[in-house]
Each structure stands twice: as C-alpha cells, then as structure tokens.
C-alpha positions as CSV (number, residue, x, y, z in Angstrom):
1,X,-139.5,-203.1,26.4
2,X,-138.6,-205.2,29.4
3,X,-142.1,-205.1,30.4
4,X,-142.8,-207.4,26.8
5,X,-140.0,-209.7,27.9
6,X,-141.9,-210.3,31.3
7,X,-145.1,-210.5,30.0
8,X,-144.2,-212.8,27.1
9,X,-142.4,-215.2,30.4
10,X,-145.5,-215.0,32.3
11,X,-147.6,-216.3,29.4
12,X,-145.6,-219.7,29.3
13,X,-145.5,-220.0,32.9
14,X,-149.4,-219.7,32.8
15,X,-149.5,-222.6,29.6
16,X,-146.8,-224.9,31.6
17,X,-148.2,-224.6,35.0
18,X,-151.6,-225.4,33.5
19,X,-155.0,-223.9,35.8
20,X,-152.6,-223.9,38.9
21,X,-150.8,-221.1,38.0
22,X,-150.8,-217.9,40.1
23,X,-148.5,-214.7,39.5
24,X,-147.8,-213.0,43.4
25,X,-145.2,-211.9,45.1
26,X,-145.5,-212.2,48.9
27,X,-148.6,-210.2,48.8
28,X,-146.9,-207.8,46.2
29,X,-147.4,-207.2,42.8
30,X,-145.5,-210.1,40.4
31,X,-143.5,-207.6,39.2
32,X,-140.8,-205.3,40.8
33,X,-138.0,-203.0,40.2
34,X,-135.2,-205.2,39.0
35,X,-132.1,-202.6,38.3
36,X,-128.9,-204.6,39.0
37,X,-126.4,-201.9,39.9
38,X,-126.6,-199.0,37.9
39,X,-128.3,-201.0,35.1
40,X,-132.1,-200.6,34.8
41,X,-134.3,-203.9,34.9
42,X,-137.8,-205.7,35.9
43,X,-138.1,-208.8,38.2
44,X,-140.6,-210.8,39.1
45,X,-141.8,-213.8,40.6
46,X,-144.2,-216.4,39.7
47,X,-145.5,-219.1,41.8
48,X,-148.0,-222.1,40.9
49,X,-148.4,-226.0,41.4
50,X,-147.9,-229.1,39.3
51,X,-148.7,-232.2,39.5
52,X,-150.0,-233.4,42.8
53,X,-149.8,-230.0,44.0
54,X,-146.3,-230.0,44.0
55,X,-145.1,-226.0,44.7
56,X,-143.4,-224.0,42.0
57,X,-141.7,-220.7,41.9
58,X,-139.5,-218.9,39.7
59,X,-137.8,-215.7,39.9
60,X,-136.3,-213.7,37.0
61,X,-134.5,-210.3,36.2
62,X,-134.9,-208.6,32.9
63,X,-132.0,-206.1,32.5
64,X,-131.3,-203.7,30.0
65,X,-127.1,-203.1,29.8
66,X,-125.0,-201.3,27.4
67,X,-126.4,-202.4,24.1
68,X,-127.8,-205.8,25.7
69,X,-130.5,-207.3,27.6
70,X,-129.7,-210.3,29.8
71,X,-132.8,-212.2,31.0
72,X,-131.8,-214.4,34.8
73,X,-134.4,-216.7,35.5
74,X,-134.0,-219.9,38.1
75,X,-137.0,-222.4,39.0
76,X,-137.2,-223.9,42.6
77,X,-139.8,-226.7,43.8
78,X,-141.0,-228.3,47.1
79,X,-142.3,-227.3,50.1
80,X,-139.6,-225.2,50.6
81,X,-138.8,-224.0,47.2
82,X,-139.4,-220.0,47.9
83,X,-137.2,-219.7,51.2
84,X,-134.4,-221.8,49.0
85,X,-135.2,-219.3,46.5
86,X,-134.5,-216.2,48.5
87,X,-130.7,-217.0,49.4
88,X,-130.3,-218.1,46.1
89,X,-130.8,-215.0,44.5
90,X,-129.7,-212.5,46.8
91,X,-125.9,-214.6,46.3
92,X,-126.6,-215.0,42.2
93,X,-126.9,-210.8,42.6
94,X,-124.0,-210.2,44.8
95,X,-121.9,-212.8,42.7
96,X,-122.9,-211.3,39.0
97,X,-121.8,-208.8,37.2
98,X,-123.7,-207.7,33.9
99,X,-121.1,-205.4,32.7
C-alpha cells in the first residue's frame, strides 16, 4: 500500500530529524492526494529543524504505475526552504512523466 511506503518515510524523518521533527502541511494534513496524471499516488510533506534550528522540509510522491511504484522525494533547507520547495515541485510535475 502506498500508505506503508509513506508511513515507513515518515518514521526516518522522525529518527533523522531527532525531537524537532513535526509532520504538517500548511495547516493540512502531512498527507495528500498525490495522483500524477491518470496514475493514483500519496504525497506529503514533512517539515522539522536540525541543528541550530536550521529549517527542513521535504516533499515526496508515492505513485503506483503500470506494474511499478516510483517514490519522488526532494529535501530543501533554510529560511526559505518551503517557498523554494513550492516551484520546485510544481516544475519536477509538469516536467515528469511516469509512464
């Protein structure tokens, strides 16, 4: 299930980002509806800090294509590491194709 795939991702983000760690999505659940195209997925987005409170996020998909499952994930920091992170994956989804 994709859901395992996320959950499993989470888990390590939790261990590497140490107590910091915090799973939310602009006020929205971590997770989302990831389909790419006609292909069903799961995103999400995890946030968190490190060392010296330096900010984290990552954002991944999890989709399941014809008799594969590709798993996207990219890691941004800094103060501006989310609004980086929004362009960035709005062109990775425009500029990928699964199939």
């Amino acid at each position: 299930k994709l859901e395992e795939w996320v959950s499993e991702r989470e888990g390590q983000w939790r261990t590497a980002a140490g107590g910091d760690a915090v799973t939310v999505t602009k006020g929205k659940e971590a997770w989302f509806d990831g389909s790419w195209g006609a292909d069903k997925g799961l995103a999400y987005r995890f946030t968190g800090s490190g060392a010296g409170s330096h900010p984290f996020v990552e954002q991944g998909w999890v989709v399941k294509t014809k008799g594969s499952v590709m798993f996207l994930r990219a890691q941004f920091g800094g103060v501006d590491a989310e609004k980086l992170m929004d362009g960035t994956w709005k062109a990775i989804k425009k500029g990928v194709k699964l199939n």
